[in-house]
NURO-765478 format. One record per residue: residue in one letter; x, y, z of N, C-alpha, C in turn. Coordinates in pm, 1 decimal, always signed. Layout:
NURO-765478
+------+----------+----------+----------+----------+----------+----------+----------+----------+----------+
! rose !      n_X !      n_Y !      n_Z !     ca_X !     ca_Y !     ca_Z !      c_X !      c_Y !      c_Z !
+------+----------+----------+----------+----------+----------+----------+----------+----------+----------+
!    a !        X !        Y !        Z !        X !        Y !        Z !        X !        Y !        Z !
...
+------+----------+----------+----------+----------+----------+----------+----------+----------+----------+
end
This chain:
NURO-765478
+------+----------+----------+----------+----------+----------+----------+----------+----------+----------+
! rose !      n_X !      n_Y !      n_Z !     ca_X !     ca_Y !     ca_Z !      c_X !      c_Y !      c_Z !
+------+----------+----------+----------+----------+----------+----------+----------+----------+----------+
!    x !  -1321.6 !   +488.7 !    -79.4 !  -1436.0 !   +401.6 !    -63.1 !  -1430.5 !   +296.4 !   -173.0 !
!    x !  -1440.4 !   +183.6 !   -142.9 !  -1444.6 !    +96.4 !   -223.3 !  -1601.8 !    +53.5 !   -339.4 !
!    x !  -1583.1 !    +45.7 !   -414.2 !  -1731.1 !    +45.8 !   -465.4 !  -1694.2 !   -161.9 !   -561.5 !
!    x !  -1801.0 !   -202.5 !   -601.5 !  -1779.6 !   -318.8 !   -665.1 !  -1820.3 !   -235.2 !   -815.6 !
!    x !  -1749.4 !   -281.0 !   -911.1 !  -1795.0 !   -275.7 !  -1042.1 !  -1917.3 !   -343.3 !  -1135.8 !
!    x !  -1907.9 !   -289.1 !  -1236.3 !  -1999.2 !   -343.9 !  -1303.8 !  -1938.9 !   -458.9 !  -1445.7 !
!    x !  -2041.8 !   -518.1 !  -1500.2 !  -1972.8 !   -564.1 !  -1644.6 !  -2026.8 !   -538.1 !  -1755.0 !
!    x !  -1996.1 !   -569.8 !  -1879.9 !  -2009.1 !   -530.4 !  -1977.0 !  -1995.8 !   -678.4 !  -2075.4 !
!    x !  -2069.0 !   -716.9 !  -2203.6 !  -2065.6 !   -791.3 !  -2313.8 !  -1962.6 !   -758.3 !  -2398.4 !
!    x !  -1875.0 !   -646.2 !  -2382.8 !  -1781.7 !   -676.2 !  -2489.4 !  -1714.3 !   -523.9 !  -2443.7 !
!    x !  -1637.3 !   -473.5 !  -2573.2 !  -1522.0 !   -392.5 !  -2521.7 !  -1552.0 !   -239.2 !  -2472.0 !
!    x !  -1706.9 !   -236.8 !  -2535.3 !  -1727.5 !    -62.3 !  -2469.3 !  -1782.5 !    -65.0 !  -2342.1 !
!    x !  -1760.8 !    +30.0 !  -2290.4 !  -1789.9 !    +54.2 !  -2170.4 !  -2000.6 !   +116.3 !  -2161.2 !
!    x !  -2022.7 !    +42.4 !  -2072.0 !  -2111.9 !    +40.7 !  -2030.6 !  -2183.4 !   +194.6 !  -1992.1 !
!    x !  -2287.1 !   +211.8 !  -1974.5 !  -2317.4 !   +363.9 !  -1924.8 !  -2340.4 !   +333.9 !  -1725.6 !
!    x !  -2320.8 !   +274.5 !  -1695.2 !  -2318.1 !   +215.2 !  -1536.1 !  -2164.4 !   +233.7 !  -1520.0 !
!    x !  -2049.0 !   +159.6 !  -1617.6 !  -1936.5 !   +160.5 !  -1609.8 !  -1896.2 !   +311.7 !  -1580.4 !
!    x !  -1930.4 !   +374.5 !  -1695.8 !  -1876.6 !   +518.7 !  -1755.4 !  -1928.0 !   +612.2 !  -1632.7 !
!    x !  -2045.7 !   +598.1 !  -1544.9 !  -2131.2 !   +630.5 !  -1440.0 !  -1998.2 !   +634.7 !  -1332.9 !
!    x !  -1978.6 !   +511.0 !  -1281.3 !  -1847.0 !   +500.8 !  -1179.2 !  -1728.4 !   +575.7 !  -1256.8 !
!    x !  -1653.8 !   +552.5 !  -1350.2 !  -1544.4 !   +609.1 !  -1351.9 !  -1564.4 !   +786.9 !  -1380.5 !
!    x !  -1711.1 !   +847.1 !  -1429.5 !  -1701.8 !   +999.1 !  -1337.7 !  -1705.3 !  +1010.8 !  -1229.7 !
!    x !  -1779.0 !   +952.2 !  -1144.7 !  -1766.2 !   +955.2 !   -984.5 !  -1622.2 !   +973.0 !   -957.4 !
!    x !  -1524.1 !   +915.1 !   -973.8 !  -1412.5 !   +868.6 !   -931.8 !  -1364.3 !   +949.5 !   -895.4 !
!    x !  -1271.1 !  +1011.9 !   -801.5 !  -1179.1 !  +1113.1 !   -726.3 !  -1065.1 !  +1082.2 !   -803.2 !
!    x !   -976.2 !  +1200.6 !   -791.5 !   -849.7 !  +1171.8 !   -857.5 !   -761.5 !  +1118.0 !   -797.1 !
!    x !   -797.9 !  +1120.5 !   -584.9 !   -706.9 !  +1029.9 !   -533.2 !   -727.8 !   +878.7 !   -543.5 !
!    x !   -812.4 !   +830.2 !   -622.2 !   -864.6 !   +745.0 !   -581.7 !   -788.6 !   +616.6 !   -711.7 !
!    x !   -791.2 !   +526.5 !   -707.7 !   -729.4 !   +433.5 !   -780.1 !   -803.1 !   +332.2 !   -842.8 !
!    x !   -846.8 !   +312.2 !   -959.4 !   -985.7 !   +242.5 !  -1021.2 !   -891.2 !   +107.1 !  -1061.3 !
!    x !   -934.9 !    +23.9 !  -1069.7 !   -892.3 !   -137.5 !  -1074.6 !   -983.1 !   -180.4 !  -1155.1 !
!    x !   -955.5 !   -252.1 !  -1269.1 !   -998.7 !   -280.3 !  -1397.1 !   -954.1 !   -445.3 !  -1399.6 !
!    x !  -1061.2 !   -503.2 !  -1441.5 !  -1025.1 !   -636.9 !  -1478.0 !  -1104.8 !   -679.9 !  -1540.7 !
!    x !  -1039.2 !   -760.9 !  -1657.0 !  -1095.5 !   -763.4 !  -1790.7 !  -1098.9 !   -941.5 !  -1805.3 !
!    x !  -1198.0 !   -978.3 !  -1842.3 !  -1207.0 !  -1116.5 !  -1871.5 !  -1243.8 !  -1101.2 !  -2019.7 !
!    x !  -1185.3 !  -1236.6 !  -2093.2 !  -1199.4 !  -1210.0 !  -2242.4 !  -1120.3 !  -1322.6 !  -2307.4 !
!    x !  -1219.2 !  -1429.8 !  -2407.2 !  -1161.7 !  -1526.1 !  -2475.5 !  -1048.4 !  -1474.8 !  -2584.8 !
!    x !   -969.9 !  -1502.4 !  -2609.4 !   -804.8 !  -1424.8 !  -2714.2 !   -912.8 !  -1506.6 !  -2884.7 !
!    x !   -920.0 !  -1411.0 !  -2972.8 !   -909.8 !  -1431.9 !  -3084.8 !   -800.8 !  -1507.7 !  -3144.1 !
!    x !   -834.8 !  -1645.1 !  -3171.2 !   -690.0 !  -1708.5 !  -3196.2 !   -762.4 !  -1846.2 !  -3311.5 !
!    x !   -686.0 !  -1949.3 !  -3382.0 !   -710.6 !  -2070.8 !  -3416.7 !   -727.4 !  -2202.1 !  -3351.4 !
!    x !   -626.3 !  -2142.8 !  -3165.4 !   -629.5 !  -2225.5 !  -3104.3 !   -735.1 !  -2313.8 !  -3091.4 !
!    x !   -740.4 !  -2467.3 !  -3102.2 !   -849.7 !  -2531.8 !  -3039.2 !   -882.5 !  -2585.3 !  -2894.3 !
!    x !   -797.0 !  -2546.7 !  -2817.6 !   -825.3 !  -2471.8 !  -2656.4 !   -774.5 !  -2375.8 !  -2659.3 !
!    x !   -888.1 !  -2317.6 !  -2636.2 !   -879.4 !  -2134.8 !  -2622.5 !   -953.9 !  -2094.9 !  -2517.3 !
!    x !   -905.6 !  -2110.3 !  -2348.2 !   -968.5 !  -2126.5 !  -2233.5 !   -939.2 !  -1925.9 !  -2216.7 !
!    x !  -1075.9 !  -1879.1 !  -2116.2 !  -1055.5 !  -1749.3 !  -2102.3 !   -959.4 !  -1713.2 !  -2035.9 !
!    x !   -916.4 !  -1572.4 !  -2060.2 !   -825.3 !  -1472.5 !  -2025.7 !   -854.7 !  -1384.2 !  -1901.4 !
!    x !   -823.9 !  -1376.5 !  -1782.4 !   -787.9 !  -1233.3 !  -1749.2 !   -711.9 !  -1112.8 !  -1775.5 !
!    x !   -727.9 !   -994.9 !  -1773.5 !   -627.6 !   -911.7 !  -1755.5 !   -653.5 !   -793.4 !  -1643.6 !
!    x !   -546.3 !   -765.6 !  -1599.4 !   -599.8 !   -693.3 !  -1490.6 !   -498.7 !   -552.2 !  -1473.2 !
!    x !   -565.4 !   -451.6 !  -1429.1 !   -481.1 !   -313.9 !  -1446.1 !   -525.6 !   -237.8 !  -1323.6 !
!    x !   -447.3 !   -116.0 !  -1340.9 !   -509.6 !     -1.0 !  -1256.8 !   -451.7 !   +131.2 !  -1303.0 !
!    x !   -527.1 !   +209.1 !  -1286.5 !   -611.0 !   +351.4 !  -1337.9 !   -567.9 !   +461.9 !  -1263.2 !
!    x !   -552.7 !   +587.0 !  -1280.4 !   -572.1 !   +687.1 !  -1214.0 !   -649.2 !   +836.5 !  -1257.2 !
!    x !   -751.6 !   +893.9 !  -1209.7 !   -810.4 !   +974.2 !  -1300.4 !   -733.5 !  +1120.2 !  -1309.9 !
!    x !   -711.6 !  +1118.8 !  -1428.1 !   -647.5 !  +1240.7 !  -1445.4 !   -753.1 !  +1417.1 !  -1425.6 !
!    x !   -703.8 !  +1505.3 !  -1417.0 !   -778.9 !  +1607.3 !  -1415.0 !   -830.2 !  +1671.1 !  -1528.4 !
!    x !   -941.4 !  +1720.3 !  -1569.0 !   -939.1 !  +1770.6 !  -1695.3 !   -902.4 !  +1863.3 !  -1725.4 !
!    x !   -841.2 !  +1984.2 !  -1608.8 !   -809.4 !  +2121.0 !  -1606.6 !   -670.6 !  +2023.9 !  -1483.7 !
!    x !   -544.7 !  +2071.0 !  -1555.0 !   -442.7 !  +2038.4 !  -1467.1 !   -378.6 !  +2156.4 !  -1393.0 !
!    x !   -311.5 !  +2090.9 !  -1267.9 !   -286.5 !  +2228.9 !  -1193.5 !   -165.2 !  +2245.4 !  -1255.6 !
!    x !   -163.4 !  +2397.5 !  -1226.3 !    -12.1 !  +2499.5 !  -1304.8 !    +33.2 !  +2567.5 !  -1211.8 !
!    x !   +179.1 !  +2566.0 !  -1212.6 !   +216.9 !  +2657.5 !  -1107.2 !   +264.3 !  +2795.9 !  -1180.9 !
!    x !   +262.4 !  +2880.6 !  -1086.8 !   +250.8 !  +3005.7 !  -1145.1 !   +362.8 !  +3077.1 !  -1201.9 !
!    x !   +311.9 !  +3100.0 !  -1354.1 !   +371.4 !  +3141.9 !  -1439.4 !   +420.3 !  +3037.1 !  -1568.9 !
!    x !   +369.4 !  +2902.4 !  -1533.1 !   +407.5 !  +2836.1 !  -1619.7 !   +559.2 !  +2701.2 !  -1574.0 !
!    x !   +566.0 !  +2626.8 !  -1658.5 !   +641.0 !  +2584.8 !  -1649.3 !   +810.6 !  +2613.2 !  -1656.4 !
!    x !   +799.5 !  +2710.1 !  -1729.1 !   +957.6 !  +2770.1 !  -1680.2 !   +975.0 !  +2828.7 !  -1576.5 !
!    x !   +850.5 !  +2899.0 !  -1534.8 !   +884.9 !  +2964.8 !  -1363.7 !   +896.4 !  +2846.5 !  -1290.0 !
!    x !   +866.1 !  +2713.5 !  -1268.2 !   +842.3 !  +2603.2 !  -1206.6 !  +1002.6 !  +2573.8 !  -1232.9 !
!    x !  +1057.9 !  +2541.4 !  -1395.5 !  +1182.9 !  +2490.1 !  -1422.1 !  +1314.8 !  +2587.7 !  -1317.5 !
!    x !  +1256.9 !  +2698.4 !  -1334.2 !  +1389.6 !  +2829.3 !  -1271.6 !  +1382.1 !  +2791.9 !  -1108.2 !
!    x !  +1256.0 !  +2771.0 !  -1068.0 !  +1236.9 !  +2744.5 !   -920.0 !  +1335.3 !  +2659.3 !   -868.7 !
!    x !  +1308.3 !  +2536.7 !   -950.1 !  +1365.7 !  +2417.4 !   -868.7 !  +1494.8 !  +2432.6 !   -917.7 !
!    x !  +1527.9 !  +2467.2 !  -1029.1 !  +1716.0 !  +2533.8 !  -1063.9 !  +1773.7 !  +2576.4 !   -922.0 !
!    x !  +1663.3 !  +2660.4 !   -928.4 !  +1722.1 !  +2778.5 !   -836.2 !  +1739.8 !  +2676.0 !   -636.1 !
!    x !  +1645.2 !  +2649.9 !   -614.1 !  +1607.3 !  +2635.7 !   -474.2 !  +1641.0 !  +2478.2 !   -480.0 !
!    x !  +1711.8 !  +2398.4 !   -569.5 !  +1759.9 !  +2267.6 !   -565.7 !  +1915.3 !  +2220.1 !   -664.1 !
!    x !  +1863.6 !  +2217.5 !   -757.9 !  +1979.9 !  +2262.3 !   -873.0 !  +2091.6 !  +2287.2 !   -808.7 !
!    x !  +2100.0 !  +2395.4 !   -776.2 !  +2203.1 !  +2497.6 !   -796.4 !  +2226.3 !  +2476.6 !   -638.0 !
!    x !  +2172.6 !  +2405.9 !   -538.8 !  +2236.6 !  +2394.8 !   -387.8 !  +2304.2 !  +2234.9 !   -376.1 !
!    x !  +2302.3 !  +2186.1 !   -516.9 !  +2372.8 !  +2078.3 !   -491.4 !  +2480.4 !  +2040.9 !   -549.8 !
!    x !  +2606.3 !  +1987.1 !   -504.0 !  +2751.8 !  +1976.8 !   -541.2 !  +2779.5 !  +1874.2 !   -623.3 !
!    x !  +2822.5 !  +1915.7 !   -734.7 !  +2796.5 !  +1845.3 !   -850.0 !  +2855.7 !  +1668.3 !   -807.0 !
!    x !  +2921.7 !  +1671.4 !   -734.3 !  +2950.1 !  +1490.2 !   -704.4 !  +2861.4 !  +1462.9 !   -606.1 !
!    x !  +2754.0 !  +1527.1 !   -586.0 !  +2630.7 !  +1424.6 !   -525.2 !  +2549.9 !  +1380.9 !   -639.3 !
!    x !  +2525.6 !  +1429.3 !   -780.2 !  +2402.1 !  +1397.7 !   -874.0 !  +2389.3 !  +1277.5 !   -842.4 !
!    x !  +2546.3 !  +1175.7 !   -873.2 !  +2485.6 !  +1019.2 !   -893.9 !  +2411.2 !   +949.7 !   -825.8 !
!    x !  +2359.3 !  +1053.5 !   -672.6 !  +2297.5 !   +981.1 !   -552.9 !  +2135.8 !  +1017.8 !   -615.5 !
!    x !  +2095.4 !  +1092.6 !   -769.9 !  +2019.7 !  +1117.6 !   -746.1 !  +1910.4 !  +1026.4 !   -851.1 !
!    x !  +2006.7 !   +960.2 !   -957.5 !  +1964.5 !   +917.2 !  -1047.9 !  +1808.7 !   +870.5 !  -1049.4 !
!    x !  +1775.0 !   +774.9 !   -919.5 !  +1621.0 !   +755.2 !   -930.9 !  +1576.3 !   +785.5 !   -757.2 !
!    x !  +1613.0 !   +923.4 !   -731.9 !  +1520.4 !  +1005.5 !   -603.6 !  +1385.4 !  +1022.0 !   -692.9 !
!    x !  +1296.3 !  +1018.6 !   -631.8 !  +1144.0 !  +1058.1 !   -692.3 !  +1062.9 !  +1053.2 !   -585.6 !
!    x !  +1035.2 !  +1188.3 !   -603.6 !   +972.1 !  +1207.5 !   -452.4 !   +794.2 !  +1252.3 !   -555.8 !
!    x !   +684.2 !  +1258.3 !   -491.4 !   +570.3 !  +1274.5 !   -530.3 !   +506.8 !  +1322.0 !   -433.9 !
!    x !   +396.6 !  +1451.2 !   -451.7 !   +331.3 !  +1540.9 !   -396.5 !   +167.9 !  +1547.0 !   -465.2 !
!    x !   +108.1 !  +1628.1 !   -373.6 !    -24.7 !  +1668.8 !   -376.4 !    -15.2 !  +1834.3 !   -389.6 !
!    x !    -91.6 !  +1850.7 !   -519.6 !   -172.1 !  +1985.4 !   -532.4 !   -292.3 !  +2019.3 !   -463.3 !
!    x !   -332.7 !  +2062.5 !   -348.9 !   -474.2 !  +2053.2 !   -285.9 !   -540.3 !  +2103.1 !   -374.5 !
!    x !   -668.4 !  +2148.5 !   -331.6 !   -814.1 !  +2238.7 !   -427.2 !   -754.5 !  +2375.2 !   -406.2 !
!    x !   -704.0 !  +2391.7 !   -294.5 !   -661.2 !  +2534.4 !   -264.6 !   -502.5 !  +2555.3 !   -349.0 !
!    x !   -453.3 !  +2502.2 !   -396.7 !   -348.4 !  +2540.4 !   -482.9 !   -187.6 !  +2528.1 !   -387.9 !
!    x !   -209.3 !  +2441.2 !   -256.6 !    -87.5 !  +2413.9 !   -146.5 !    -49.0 !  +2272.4 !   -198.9 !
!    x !    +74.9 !  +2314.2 !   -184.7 !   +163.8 !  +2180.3 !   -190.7 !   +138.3 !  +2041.1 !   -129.9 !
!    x !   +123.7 !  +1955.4 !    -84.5 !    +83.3 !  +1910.8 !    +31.2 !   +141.3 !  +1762.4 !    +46.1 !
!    x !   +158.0 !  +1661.0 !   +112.8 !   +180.1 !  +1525.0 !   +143.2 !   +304.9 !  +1472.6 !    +53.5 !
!    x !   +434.0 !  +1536.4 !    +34.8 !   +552.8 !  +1502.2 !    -26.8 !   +596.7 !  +1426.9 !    +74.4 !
!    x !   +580.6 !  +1270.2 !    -42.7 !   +623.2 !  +1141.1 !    -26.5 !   +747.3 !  +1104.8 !    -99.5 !
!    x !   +833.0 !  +1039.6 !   -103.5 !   +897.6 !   +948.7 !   -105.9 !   +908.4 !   +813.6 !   -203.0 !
!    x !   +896.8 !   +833.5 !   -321.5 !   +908.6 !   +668.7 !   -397.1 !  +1036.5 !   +606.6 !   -367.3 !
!    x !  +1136.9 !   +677.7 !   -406.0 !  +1244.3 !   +644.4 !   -422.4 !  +1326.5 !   +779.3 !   -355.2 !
!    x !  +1398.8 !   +751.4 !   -239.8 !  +1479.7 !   +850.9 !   -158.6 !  +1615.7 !   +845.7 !   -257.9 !
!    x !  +1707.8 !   +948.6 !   -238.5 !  +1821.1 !   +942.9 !   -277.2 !  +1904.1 !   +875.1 !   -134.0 !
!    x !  +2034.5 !   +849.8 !   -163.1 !  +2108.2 !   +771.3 !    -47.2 !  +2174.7 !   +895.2 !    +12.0 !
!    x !  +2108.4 !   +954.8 !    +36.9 !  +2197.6 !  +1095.0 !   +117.8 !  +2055.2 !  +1153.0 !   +198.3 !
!    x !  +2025.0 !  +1154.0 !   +312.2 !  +1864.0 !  +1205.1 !   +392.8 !  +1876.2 !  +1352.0 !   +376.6 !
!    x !  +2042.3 !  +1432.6 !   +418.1 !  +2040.0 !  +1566.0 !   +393.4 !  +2011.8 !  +1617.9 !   +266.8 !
!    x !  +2029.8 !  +1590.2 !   +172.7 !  +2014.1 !  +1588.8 !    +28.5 !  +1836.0 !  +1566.1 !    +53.1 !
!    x !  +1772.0 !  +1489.3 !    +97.2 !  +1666.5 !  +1434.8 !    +38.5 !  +1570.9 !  +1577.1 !   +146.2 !
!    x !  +1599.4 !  +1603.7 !   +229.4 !  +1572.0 !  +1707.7 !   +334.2 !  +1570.5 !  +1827.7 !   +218.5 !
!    x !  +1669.2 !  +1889.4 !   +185.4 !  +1654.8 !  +1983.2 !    +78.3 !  +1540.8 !  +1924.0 !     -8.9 !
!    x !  +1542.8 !  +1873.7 !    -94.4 !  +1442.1 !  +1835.3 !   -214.3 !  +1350.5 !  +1908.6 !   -143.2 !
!    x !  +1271.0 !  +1774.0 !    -18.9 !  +1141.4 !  +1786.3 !    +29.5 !  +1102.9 !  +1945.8 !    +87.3 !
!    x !  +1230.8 !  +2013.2 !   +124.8 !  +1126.8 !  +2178.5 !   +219.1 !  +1149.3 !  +2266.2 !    +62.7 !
!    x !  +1236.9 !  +2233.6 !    -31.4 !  +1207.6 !  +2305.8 !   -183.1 !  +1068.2 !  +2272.3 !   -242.8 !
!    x !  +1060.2 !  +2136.0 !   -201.7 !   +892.6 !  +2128.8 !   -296.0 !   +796.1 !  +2217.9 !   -174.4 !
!    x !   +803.1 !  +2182.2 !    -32.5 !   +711.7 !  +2213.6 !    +56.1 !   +709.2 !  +2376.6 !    +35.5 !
!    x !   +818.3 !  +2430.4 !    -11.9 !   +829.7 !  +2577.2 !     -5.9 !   +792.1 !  +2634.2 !   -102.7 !
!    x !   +725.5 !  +2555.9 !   -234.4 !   +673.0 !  +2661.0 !   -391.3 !   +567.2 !  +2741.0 !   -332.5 !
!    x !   +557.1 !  +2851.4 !   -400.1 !   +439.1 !  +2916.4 !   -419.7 !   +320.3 !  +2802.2 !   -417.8 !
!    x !   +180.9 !  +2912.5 !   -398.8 !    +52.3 !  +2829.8 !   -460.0 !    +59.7 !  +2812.6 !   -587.5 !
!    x !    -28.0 !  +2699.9 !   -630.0 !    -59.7 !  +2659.7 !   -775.7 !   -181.0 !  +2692.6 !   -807.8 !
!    x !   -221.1 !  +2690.7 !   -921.5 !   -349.8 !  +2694.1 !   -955.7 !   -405.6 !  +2600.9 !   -973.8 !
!    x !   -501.4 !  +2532.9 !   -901.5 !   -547.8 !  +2416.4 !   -850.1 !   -595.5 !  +2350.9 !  -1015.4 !
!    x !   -591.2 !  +2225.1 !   -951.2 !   -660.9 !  +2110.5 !  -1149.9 !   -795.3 !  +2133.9 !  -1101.4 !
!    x !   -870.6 !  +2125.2 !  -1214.1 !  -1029.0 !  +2144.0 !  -1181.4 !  -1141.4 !  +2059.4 !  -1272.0 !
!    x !  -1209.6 !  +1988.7 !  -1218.5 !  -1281.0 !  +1918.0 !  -1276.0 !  -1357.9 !  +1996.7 !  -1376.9 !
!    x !  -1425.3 !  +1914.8 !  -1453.7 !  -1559.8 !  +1935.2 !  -1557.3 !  -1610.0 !  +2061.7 !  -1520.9 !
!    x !  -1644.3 !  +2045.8 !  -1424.8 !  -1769.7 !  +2178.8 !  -1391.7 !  -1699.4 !  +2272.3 !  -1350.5 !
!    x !  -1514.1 !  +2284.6 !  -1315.8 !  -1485.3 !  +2376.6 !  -1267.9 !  -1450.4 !  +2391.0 !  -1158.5 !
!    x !  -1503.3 !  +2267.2 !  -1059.6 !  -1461.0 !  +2275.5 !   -927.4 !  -1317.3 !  +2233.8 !   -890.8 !
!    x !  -1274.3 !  +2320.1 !   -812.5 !  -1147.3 !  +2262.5 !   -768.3 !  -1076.8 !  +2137.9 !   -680.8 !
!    x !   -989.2 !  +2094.2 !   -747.0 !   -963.8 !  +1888.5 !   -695.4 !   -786.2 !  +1886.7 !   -699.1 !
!    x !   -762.0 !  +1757.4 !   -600.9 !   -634.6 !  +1781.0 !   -594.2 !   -572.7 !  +1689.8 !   -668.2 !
!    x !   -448.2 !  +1742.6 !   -715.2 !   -383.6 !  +1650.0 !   -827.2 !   -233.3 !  +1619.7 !   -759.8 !
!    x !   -215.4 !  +1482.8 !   -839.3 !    -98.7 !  +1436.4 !   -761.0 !    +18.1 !  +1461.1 !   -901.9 !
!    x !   +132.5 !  +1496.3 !   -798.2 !   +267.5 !  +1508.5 !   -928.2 !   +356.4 !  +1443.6 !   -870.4 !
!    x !   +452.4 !  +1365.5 !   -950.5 !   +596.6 !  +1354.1 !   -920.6 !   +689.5 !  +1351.1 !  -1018.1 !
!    x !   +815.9 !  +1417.3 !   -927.9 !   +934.0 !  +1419.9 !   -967.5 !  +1040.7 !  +1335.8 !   -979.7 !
!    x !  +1142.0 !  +1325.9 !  -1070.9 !  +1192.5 !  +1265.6 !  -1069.4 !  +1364.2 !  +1321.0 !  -1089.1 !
!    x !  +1441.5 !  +1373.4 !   -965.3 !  +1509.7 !  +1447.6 !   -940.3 !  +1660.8 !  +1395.0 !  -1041.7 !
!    x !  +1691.1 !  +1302.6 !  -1099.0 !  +1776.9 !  +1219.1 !  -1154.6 !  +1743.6 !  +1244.2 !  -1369.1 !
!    x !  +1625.9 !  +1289.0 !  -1337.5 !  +1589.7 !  +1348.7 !  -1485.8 !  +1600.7 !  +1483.9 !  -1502.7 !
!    x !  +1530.6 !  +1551.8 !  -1385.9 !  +1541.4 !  +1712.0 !  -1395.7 !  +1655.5 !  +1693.0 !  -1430.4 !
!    x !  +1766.5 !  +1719.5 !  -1347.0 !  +1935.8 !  +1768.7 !  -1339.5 !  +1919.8 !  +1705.9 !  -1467.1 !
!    x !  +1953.3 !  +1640.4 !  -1557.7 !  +1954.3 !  +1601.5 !  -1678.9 !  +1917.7 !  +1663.4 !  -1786.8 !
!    x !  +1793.7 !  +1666.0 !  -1802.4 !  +1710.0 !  +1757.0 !  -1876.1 !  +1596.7 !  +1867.9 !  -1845.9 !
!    x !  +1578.4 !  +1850.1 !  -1758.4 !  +1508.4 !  +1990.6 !  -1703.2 !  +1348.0 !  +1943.1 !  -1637.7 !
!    x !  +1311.7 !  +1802.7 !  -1748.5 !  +1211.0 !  +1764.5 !  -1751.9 !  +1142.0 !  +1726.8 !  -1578.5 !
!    x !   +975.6 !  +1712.8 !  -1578.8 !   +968.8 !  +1646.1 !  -1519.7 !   +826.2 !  +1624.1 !  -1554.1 !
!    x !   +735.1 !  +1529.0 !  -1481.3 !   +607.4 !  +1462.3 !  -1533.2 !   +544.3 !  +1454.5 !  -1453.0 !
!    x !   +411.9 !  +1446.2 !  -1521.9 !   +246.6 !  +1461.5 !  -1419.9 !   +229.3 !  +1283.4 !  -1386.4 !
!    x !   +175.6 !  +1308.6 !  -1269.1 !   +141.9 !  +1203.1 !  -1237.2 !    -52.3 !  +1174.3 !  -1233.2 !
+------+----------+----------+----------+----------+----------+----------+----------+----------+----------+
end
């Protein structure tokens, strides 16, 4: 849902502001734009935009079970280790990105960046579709909300790593 914002006299945020960005869903994408004369000597010093966008993070993030090394051994196991070491270079920037529901299911594994191999990219996607439940991210009060993650299959094989989205 789209909502219009509010403004503010200077750099803190407003209690109307701060109002909308708790509302905010975590699927949801907040758009920020900032007008603001630049502190300078200049003697035209015409205003500034700047403009961004947001995503609300969870305050309780979802975990899959057992932690992150059961997560690291998973995808070793059920990706890693089913692929022949002269495909990696197809994998350098695959990054595929998923949904944690409230209920702790995998859900809507998308696609940023495919690797150049679909069979390859077929594995990834039924390995993520196939984890266990997670333990859902949960807002403030506790309630359960869905959080988005992605991978970035060209870093794992590398270092093991991978990052919240």
């Amino acid at each position: 849902m789209w909502r219009r914002g509010t403004s503010g006299p200077n750099a803190t945020l407003t209690s109307s502001q701060l109002r909308i960005l708790g509302e905010a869903k975590p699927e949801c994408i907040v758009q920020v734009e900032v007008h603001y004369i630049p502190e300078n000597n200049l003697r035209d010093n015409p205003a500034q935009v700047m403009d961004f966008s947001l995503r609300m993070i969870p305050l309780y993030e979802a975990q899959y079970p057992g932690g992150r090394a059961n997560m690291e051994s998973y995808l070793r196991t059920n990706i890693i280790d089913q692929i022949a070491s002269c495909t990696w270079d197809e994998l350098d920037l695959a990054t595929i990105r998923f949904w944690v529901n409230p209920e702790g299911k995998v859900v809507g594994p998308h696609w940023k960046a495919p690797s150049k191999d679909p069979a390859l990219d077929e594995l990834i996607q039924t390995a993520i579709c196939s984890m266990p439940d997670w333990t859902p991210a949960r807002d403030a009060a506790g309630k359960p909300i869905a959080q988005e993650f992605e991978f970035n299959l060209g870093t794992l094989l590398q270092t093991g790593c991978y990052r919240y989205r």
